[in-house]
mmCIF file of the N, C-alpha and C atoms, coordinates in Angstrom:
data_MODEL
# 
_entry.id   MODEL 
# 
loop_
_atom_site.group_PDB 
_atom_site.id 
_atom_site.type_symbol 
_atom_site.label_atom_id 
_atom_site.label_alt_id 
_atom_site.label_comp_id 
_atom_site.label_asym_id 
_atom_site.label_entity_id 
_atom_site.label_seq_id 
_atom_site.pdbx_PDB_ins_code 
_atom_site.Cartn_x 
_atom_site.Cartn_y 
_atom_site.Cartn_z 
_atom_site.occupancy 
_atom_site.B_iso_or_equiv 
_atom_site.pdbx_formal_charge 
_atom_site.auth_seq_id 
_atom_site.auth_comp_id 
_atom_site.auth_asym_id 
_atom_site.auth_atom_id 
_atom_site.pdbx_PDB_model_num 
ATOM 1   N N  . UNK A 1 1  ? 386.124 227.589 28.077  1.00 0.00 ? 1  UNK A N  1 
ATOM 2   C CA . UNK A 1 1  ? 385.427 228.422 27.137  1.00 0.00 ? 1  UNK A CA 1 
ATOM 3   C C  . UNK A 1 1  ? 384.382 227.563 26.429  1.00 0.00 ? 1  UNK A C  1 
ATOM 4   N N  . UNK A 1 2  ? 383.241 227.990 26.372  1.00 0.00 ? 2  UNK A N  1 
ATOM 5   C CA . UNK A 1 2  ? 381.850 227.022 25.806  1.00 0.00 ? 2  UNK A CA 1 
ATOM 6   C C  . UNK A 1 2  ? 382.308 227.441 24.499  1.00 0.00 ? 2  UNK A C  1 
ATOM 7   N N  . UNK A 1 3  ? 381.023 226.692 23.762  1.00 0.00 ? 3  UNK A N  1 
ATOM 8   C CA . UNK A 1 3  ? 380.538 227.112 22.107  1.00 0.00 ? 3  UNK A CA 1 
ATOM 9   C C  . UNK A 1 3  ? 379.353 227.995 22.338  1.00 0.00 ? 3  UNK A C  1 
ATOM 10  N N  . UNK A 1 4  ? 380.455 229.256 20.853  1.00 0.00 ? 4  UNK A N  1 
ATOM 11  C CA . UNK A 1 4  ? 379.359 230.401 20.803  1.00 0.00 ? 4  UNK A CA 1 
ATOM 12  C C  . UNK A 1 4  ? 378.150 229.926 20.159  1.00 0.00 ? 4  UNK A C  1 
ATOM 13  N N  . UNK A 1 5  ? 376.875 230.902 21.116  1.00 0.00 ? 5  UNK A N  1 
ATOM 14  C CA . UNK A 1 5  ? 375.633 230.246 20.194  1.00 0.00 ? 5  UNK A CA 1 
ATOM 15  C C  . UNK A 1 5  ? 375.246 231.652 19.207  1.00 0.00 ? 5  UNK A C  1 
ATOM 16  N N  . UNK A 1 6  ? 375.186 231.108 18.119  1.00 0.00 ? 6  UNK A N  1 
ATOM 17  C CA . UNK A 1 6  ? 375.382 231.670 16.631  1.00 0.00 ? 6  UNK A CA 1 
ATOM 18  C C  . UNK A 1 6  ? 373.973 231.814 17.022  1.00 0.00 ? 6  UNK A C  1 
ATOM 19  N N  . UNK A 1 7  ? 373.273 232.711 16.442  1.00 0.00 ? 7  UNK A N  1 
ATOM 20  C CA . UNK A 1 7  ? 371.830 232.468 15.750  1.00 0.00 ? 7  UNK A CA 1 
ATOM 21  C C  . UNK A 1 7  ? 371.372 232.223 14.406  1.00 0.00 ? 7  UNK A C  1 
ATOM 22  N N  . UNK A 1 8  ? 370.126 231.544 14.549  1.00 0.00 ? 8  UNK A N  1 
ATOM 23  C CA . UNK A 1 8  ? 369.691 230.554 13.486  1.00 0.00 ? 8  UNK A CA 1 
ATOM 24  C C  . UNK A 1 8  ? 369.737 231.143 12.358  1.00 0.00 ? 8  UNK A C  1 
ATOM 25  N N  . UNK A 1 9  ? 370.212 230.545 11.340  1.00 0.00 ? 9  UNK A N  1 
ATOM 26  C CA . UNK A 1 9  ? 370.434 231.014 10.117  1.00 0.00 ? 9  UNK A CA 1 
ATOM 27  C C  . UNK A 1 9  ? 369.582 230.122 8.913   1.00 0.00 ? 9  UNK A C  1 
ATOM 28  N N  . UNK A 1 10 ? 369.487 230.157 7.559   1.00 0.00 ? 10 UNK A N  1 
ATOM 29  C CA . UNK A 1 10 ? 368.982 229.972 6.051   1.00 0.00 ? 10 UNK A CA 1 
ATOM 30  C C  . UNK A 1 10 ? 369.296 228.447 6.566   1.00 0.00 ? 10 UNK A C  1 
ATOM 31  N N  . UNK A 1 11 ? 370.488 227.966 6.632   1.00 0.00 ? 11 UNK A N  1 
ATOM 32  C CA . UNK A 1 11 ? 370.851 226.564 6.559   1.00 0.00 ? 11 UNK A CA 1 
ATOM 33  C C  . UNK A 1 11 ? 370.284 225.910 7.798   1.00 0.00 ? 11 UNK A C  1 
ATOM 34  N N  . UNK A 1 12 ? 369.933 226.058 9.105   1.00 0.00 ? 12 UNK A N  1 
ATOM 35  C CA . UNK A 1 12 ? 369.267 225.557 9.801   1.00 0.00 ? 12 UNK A CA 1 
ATOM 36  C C  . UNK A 1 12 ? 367.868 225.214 9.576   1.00 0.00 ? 12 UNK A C  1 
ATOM 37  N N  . UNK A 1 13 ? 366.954 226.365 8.671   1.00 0.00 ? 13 UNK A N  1 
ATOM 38  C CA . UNK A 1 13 ? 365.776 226.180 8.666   1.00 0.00 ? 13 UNK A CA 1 
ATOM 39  C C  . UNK A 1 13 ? 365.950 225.025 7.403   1.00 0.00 ? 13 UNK A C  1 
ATOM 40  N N  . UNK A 1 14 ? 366.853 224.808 6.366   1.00 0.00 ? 14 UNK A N  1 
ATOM 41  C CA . UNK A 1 14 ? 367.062 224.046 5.423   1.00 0.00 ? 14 UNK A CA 1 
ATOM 42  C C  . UNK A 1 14 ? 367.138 222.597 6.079   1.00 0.00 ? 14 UNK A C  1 
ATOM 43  N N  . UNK A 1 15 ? 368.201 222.375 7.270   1.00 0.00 ? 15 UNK A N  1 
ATOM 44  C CA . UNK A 1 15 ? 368.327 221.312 7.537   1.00 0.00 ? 15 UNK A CA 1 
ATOM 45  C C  . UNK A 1 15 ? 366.616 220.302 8.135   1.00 0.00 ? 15 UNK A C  1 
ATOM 46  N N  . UNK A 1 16 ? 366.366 221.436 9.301   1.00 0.00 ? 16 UNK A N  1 
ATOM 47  C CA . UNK A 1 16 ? 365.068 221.127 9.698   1.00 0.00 ? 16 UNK A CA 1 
ATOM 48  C C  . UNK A 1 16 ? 363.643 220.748 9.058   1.00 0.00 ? 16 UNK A C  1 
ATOM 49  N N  . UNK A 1 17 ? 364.313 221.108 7.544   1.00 0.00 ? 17 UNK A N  1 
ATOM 50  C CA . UNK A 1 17 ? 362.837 220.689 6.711   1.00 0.00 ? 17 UNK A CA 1 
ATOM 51  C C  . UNK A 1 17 ? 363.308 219.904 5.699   1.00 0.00 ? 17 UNK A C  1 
ATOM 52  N N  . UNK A 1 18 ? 364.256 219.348 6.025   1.00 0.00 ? 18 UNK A N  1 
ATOM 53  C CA . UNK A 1 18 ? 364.801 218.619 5.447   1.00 0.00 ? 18 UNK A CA 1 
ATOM 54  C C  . UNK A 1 18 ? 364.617 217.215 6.387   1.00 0.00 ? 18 UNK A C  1 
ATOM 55  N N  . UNK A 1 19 ? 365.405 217.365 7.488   1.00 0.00 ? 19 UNK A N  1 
ATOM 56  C CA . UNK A 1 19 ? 364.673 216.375 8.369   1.00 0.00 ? 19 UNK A CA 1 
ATOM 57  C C  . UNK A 1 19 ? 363.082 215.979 8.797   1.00 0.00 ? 19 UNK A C  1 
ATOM 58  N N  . UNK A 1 20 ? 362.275 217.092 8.767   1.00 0.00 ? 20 UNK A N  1 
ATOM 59  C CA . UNK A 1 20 ? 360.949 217.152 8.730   1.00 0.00 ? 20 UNK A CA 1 
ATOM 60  C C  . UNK A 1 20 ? 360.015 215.856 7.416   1.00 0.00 ? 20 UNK A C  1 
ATOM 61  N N  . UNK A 1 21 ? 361.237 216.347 5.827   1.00 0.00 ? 21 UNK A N  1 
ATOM 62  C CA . UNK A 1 21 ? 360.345 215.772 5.207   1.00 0.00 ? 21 UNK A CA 1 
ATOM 63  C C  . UNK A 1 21 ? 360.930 214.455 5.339   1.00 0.00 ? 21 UNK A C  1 
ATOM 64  N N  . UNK A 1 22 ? 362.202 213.721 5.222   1.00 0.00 ? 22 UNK A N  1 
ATOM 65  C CA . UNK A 1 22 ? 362.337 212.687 5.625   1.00 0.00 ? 22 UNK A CA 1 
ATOM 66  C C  . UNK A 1 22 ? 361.243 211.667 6.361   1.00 0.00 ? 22 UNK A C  1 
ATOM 67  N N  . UNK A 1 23 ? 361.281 212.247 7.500   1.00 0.00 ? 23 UNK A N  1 
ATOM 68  C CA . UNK A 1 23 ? 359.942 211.826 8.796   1.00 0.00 ? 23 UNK A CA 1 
ATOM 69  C C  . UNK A 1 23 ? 358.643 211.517 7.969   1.00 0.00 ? 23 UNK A C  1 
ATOM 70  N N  . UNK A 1 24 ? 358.104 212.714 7.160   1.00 0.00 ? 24 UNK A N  1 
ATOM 71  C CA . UNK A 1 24 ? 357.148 212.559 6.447   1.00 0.00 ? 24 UNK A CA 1 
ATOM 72  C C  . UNK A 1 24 ? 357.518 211.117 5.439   1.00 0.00 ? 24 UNK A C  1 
ATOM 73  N N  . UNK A 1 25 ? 358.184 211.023 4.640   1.00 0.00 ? 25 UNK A N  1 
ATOM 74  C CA . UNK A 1 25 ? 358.422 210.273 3.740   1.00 0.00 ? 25 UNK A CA 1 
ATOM 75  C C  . UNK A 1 25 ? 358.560 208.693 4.235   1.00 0.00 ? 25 UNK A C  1 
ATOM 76  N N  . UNK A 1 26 ? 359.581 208.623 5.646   1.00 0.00 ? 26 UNK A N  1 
ATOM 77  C CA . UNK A 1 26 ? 359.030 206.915 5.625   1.00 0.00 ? 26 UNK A CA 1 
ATOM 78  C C  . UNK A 1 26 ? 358.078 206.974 7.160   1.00 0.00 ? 26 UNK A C  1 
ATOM 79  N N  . UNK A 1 27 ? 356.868 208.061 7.224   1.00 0.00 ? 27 UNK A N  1 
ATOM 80  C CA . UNK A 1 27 ? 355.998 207.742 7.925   1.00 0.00 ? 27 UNK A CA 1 
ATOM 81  C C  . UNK A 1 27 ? 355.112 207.142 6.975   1.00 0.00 ? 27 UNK A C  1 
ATOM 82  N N  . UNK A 1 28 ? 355.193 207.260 5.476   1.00 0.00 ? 28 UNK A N  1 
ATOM 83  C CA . UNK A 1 28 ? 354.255 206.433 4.637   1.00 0.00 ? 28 UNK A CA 1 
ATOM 84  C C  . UNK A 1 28 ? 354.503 205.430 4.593   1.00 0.00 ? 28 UNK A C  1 
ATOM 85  N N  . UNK A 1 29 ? 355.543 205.278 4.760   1.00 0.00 ? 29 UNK A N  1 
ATOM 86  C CA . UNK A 1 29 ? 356.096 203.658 4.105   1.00 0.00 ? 29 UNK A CA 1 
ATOM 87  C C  . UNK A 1 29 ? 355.833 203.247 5.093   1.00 0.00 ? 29 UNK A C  1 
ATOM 88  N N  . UNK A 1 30 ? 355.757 202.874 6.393   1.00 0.00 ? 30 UNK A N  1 
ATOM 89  C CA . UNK A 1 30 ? 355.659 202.068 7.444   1.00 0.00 ? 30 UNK A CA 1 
ATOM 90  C C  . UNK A 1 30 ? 353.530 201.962 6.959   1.00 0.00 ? 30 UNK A C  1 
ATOM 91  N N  . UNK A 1 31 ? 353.886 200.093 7.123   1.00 0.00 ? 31 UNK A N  1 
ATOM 92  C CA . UNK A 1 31 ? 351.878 199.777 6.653   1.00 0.00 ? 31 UNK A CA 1 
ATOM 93  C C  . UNK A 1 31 ? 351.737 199.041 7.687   1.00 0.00 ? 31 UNK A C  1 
ATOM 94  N N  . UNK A 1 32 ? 350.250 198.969 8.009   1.00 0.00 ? 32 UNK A N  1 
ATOM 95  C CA . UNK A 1 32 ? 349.943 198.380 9.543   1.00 0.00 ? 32 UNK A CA 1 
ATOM 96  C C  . UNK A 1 32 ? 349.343 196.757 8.640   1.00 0.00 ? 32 UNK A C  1 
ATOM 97  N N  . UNK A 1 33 ? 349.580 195.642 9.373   1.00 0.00 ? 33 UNK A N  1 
ATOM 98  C CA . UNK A 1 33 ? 348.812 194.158 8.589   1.00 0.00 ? 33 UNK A CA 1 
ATOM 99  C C  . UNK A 1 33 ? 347.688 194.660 8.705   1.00 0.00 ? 33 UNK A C  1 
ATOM 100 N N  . UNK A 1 34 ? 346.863 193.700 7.782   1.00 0.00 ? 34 UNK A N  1 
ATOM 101 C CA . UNK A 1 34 ? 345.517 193.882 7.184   1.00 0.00 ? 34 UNK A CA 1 
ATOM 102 C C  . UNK A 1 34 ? 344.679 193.244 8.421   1.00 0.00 ? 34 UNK A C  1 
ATOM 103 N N  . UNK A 1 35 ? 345.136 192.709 9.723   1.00 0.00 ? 35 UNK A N  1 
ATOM 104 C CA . UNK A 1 35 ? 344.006 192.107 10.642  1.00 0.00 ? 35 UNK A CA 1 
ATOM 105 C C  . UNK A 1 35 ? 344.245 193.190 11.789  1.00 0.00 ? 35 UNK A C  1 
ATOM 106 N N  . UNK A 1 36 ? 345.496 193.805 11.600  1.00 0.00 ? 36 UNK A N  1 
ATOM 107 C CA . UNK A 1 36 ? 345.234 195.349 12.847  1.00 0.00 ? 36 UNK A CA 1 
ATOM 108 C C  . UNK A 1 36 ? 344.806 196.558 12.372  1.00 0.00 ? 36 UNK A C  1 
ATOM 109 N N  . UNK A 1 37 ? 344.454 196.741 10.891  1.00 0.00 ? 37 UNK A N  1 
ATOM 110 C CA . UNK A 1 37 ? 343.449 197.830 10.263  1.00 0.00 ? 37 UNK A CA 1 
ATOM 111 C C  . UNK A 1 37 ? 342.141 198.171 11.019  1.00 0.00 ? 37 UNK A C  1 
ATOM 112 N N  . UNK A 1 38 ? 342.098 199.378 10.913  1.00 0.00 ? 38 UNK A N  1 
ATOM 113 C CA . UNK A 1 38 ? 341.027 199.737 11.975  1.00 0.00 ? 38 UNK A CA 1 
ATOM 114 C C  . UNK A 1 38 ? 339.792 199.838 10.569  1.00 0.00 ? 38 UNK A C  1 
ATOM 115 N N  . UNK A 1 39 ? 339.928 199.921 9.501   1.00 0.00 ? 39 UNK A N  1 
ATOM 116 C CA . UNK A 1 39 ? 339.071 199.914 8.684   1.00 0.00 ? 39 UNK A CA 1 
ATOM 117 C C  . UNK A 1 39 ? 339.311 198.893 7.576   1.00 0.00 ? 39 UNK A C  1 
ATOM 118 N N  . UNK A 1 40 ? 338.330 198.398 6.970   1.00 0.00 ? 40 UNK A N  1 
ATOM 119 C CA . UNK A 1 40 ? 337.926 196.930 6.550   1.00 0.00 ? 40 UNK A CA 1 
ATOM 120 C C  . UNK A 1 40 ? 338.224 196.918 4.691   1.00 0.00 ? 40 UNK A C  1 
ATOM 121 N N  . UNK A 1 41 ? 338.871 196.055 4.126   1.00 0.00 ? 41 UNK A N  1 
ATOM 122 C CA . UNK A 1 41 ? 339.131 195.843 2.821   1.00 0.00 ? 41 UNK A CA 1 
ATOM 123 C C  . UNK A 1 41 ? 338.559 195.856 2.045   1.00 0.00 ? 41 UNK A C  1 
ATOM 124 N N  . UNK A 1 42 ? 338.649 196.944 0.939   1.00 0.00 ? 42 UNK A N  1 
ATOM 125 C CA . UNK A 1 42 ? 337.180 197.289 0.139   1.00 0.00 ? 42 UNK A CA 1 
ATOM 126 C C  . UNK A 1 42 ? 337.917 196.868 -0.975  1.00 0.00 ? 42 UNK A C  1 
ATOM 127 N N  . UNK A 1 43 ? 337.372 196.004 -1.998  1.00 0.00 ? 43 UNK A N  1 
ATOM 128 C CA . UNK A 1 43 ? 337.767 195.579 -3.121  1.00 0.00 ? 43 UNK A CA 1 
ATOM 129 C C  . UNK A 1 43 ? 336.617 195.436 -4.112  1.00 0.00 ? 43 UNK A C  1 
ATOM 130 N N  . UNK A 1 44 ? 337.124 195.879 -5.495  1.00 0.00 ? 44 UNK A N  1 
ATOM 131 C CA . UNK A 1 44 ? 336.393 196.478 -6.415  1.00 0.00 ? 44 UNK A CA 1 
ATOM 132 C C  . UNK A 1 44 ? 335.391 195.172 -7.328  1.00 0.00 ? 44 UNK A C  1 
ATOM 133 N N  . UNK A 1 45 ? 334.452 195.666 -7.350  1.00 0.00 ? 45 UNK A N  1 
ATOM 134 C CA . UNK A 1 45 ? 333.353 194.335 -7.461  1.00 0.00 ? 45 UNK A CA 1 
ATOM 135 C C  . UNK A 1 45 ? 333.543 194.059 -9.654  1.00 0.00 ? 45 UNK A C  1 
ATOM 136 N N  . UNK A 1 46 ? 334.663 193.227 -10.035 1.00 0.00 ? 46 UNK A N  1 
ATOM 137 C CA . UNK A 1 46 ? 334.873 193.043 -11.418 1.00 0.00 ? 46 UNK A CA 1 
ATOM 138 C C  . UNK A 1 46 ? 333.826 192.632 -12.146 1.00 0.00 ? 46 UNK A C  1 
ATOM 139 N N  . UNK A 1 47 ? 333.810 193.000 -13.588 1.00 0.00 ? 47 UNK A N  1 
ATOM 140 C CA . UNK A 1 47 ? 332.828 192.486 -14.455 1.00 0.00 ? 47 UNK A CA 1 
ATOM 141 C C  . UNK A 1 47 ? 333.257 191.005 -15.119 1.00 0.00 ? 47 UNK A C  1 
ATOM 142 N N  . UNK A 1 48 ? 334.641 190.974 -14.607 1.00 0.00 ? 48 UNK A N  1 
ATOM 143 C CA . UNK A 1 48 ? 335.030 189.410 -15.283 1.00 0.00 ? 48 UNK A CA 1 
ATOM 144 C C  . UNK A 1 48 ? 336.720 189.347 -14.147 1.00 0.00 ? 48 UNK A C  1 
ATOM 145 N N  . UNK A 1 49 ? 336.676 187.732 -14.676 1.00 0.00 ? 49 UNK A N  1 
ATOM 146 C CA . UNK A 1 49 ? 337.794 187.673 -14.227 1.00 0.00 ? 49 UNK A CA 1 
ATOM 147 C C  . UNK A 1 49 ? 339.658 188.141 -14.062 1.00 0.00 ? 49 UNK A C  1 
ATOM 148 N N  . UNK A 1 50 ? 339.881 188.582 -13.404 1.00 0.00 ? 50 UNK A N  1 
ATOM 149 C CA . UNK A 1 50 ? 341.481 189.311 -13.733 1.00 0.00 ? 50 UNK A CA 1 
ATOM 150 C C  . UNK A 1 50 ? 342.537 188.353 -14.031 1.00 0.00 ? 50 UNK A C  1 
ATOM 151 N N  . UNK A 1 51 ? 343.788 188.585 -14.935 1.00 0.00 ? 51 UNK A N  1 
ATOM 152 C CA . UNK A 1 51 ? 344.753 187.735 -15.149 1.00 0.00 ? 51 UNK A CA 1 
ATOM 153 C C  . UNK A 1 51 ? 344.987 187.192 -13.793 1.00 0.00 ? 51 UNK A C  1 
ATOM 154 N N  . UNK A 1 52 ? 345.705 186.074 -14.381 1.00 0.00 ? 52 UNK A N  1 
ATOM 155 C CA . UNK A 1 52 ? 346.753 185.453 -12.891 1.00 0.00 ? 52 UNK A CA 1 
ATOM 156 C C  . UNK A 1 52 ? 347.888 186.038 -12.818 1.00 0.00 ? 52 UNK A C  1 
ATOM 157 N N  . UNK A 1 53 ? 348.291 186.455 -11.235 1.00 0.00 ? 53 UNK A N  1 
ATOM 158 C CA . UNK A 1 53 ? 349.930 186.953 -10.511 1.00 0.00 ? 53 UNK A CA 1 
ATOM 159 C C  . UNK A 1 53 ? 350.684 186.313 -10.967 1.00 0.00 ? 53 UNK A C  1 
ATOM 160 N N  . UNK A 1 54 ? 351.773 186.898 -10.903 1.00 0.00 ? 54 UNK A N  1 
ATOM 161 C CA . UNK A 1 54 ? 353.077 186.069 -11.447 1.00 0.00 ? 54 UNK A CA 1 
ATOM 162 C C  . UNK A 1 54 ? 353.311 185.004 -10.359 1.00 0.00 ? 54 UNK A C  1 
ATOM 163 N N  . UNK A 1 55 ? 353.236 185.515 -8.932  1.00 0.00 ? 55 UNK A N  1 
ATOM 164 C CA . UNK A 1 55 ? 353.215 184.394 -7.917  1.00 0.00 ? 55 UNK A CA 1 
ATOM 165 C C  . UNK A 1 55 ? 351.967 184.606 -6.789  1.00 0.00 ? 55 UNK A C  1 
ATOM 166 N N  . UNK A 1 56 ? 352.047 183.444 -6.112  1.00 0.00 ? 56 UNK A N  1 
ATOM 167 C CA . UNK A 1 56 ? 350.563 184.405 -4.970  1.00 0.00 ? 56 UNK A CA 1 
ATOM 168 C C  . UNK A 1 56 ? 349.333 184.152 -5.442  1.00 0.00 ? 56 UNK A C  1 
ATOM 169 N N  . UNK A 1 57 ? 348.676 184.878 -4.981  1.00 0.00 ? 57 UNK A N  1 
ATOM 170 C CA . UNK A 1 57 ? 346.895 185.324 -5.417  1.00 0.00 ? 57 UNK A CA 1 
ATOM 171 C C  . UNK A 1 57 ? 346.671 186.106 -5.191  1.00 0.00 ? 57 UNK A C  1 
ATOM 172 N N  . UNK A 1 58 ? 345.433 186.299 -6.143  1.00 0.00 ? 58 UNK A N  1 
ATOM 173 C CA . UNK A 1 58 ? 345.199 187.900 -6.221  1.00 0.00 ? 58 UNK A CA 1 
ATOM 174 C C  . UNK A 1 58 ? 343.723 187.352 -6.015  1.00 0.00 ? 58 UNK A C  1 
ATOM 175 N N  . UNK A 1 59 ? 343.007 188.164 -4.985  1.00 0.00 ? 59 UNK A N  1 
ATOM 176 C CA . UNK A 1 59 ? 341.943 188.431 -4.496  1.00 0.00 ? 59 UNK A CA 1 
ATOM 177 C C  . UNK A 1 59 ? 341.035 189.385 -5.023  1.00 0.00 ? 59 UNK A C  1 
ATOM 178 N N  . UNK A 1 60 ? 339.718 189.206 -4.680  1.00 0.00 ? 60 UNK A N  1 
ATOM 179 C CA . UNK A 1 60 ? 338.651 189.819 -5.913  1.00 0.00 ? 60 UNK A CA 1 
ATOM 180 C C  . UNK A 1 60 ? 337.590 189.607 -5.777  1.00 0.00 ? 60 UNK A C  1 
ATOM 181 N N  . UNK A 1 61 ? 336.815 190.820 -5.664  1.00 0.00 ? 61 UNK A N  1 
ATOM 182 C CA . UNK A 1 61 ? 335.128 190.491 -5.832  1.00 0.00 ? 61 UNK A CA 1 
ATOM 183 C C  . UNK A 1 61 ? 334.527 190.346 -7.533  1.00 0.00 ? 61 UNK A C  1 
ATOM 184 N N  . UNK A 1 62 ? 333.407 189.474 -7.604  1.00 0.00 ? 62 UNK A N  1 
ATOM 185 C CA . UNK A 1 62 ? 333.018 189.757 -8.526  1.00 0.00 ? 62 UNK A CA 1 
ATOM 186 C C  . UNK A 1 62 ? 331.659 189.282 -8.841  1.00 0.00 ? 62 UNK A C  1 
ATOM 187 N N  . UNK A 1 63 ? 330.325 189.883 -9.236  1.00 0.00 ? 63 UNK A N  1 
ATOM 188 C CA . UNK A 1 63 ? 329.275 189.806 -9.250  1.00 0.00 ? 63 UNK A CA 1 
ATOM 189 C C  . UNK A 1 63 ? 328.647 189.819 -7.089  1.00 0.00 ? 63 UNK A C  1 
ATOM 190 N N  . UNK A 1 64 ? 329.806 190.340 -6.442  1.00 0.00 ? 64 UNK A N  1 
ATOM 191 C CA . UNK A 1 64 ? 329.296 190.756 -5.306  1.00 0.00 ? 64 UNK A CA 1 
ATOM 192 C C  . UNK A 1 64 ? 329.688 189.436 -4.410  1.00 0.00 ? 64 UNK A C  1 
ATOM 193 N N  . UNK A 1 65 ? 330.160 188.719 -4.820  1.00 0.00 ? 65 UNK A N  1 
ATOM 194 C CA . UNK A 1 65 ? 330.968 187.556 -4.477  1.00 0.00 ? 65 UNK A CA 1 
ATOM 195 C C  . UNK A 1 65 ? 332.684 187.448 -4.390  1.00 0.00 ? 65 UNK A C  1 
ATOM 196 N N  . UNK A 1 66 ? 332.933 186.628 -3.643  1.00 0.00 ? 66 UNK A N  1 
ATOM 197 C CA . UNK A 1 66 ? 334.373 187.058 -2.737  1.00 0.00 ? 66 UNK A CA 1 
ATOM 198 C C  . UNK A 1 66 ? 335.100 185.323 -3.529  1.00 0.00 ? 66 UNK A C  1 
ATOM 199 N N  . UNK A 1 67 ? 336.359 186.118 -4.187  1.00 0.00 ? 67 UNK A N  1 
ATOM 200 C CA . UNK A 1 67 ? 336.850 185.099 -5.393  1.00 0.00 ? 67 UNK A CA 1 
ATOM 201 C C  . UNK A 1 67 ? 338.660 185.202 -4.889  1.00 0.00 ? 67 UNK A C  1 
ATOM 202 N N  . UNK A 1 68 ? 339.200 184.080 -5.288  1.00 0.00 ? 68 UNK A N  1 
ATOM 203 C CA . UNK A 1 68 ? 340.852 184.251 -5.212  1.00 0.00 ? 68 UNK A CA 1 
ATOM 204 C C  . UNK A 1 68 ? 341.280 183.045 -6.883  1.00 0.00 ? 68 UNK A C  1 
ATOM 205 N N  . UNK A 1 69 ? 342.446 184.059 -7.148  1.00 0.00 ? 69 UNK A N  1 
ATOM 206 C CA . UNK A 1 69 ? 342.871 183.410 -8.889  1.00 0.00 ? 69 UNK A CA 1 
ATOM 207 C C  . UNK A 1 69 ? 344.265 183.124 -8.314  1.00 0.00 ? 69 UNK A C  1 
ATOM 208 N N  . UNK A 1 70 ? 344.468 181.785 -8.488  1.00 0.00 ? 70 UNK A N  1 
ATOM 209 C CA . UNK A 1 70 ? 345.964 181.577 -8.254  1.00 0.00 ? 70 UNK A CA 1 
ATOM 210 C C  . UNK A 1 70 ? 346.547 181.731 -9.079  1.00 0.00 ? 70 UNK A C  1 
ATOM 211 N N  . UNK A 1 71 ? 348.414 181.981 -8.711  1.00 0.00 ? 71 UNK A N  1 
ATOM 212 C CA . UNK A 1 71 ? 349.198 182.159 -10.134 1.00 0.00 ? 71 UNK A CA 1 
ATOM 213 C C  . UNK A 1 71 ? 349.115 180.952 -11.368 1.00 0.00 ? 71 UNK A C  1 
ATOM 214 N N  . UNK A 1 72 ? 349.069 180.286 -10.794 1.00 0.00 ? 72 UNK A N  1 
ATOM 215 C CA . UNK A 1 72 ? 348.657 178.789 -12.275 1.00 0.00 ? 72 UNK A CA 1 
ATOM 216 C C  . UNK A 1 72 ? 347.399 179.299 -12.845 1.00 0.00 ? 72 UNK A C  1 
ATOM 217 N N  . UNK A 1 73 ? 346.509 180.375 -12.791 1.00 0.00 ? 73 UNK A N  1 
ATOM 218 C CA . UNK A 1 73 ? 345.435 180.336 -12.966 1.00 0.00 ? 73 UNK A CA 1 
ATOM 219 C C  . UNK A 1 73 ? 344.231 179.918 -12.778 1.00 0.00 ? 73 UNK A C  1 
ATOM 220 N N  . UNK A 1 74 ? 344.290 178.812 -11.724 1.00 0.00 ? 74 UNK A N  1 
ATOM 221 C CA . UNK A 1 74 ? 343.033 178.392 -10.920 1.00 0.00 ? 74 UNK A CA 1 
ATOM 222 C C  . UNK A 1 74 ? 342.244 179.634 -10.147 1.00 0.00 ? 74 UNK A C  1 
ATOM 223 N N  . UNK A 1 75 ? 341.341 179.384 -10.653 1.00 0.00 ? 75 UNK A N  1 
ATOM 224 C CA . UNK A 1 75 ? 339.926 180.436 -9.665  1.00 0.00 ? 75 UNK A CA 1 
ATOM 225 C C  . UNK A 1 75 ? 339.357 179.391 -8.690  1.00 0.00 ? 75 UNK A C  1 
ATOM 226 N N  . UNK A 1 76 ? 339.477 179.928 -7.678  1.00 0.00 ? 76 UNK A N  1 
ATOM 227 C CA . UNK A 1 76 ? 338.375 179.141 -6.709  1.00 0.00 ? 76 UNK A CA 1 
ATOM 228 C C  . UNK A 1 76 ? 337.553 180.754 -5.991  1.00 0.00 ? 76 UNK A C  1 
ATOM 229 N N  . UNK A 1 77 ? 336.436 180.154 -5.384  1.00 0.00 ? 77 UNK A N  1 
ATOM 230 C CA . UNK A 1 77 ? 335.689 180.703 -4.723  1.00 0.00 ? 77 UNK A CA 1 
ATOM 231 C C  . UNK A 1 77 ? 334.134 180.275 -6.009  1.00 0.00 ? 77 UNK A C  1 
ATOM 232 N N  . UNK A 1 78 ? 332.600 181.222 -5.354  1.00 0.00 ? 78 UNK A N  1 
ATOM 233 C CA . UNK A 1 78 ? 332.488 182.178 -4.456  1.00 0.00 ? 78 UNK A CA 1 
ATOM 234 C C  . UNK A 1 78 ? 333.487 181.627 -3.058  1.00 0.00 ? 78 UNK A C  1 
ATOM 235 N N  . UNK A 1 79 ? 333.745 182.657 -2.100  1.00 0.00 ? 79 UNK A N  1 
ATOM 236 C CA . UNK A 1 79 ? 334.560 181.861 -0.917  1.00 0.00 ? 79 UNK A CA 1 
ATOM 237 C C  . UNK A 1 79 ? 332.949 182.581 -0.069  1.00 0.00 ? 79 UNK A C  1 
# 
């Protein structure tokens, strides 16, 4: 004897868009690296310099010039 097939009911279409948004939700989260981007890093041209990161560098245009502020606070560039 098989399993009866019920027809689709309230809770199926619930489950399915439920699974649907899942899919949606960590299709955002997955990020491609910044050298297999098919489009190019646009960063906002500052009127002054930005604090320093807690760790890292933080990268930065400014006066149209391409700058990096380390967490100690060293600026180097134009680069």
């Amino acid at each position: 004897m098989g399993t009866p097939n019920y027809p689709r009911d309230f809770t199926d279409d619930v489950r399915d868009l439920r699974v649907a948004r899942t899919a949606a939700l960590t299709a955002g989260q997955s990020r491609v690296p910044y050298e297999q981007a098919s489009q190019g890093l646009i960063l906002p041209d500052l009127p002054t310099d930005p604090p320093a990161p807690a760790s890292g560098v933080r990268l930065y245009a400014k006066d149209g010039r391409l700058y990096y502020r380390a967490s100690g606070g060293t600026v180097y560039g134009p680069l």
